[in-house]
Each structure stands twice: as structure tokens, then as C-alpha cells.
Phi, psi and omega in degrees: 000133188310175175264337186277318174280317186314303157270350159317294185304335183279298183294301240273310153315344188254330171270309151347292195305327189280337211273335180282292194328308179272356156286351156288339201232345178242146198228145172120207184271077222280343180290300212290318151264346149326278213302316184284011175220009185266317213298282173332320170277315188289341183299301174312280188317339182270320208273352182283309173321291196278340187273351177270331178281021169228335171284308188264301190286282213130016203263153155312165155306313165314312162292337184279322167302320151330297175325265177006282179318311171267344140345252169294340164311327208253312182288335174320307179291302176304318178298321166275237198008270199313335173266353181281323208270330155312342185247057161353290171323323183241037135150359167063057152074018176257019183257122178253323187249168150295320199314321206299312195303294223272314187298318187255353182266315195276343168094359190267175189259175178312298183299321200273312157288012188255355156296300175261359136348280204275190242007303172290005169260305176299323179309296173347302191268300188310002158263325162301237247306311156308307184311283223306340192288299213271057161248330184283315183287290182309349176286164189255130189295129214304135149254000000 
């Protein structure tokens, strides 16, 4: 079996596992800490995932970046979905994002957190994209 389904299955079993815990052990919105406490470990475990495939196997960077995006992307997503949807308490699944949580516990609207929604997606990638260029320029060209 390929290594991309293999962790798809792992992260999505490893979020199963956070989401019975905190329905045994947490009091309070128990999907929204399940999620809140899979993303973060799953972020380590995806970023261990591509740098041991680019270090040890031998896959590109490029590709491992792809991996990476659906590695963590897809339980990531699923993990916030299924908790939002999990949490009553804080809204019976009409919280889609996190971002959304802080917009209704904190009082601020929609127009005042969605700037920094989009700051905290973009700043992100617009520092990959840079590294990658001057990572690109300093390699010395195949002859």
C-alpha cells in the first residue's frame, strides 16, 4: 500500500482516538478539543513525514511539498469539520472554521476577523514561496 493513503488513515485514526478521549476526559465543547489538540500533533507528525521523505527516501522537495499539503490537509479539515459538528455547546456545527470560534466567544464580527483569517493563510505561503525561489536560485544548474 502506497505511504499517502497509509497516512491519510493514520491521521484520520489518530483523530477518531483524540475525539473518544476527549469524549471520556473533557468537559466543555469535547469536538473543538479533540481538534484542538489532533491538529497541532498532527502538524508535527506530517512535518516529520516530509522531511524524513526527502531526507532519508529521497523524494524531492517539491513533491514532498504536495505530500505534506494533503498529509495534513485532509485530517486537518476533517478534524475541524467533525468538531465543530461535535460541540453543541459552542454552536451544533454551524462553526466551520476556528477562526469562526474567536469571532463568536470574543464579539468581534466577521468583517474584523476575516483580515486576519487571510493574513494567517497568506503570510504562510508567501514565506514558502520566497525560501523556495532563493533556494532555487542558489542551486547551481544541471548540466
Amino acid at each position: 500500500m502506497p505511504r499517502l493513503p497509509r497516512f491519510l488513515a493514520a491521521g484520520l485514526l489518530l483523530f477518531a482516538a483524540t475525539l473518544v478521549l476527549s469524549a471520556l476526559l473533557a468537559s466543555g465543547p469535547r469536538g473543538l478539543i479533540a481538534a484542538g489538540v489532533f491538529v497541532p500533533l498532527w502538524y508535527v507528525i506530517a512535518v516529520l513525514n516530509a522531511w524524513l521523505g526527502v531526507v532519508w527516501a529521497g523524494y524531492p522537495v517539491r513533491a514532498e511539498i504536495a505530500v505534506f499539503g494533503l498529509v495534513f490537509g485532509v485530517p486537518a479539515v476533517v478534524a475541524v469539520v467533525v468538531g465543530s459538528l461535535y460541540s453543541p455547546e459552542v454552536g451544533g456545527g454551524r462553526i466551520w472554521f476556528l477562526w469562526a470560534a474567536g469571532v463568536r466567544s470574543a464579539g468581534y464580527s466577521v468583517a474584523e476577523e476575516l483580515p486576519i483569517l487571510l493574513a494567517n493563510a497568506a503570510l504562510p505561503f508567501a514565506v514558502a514561496v520566497v525560501a523556495w525561489r532563493v533556494l532555487a536560485r542558489r542551486r547551481p544548474a544541471a548540466s
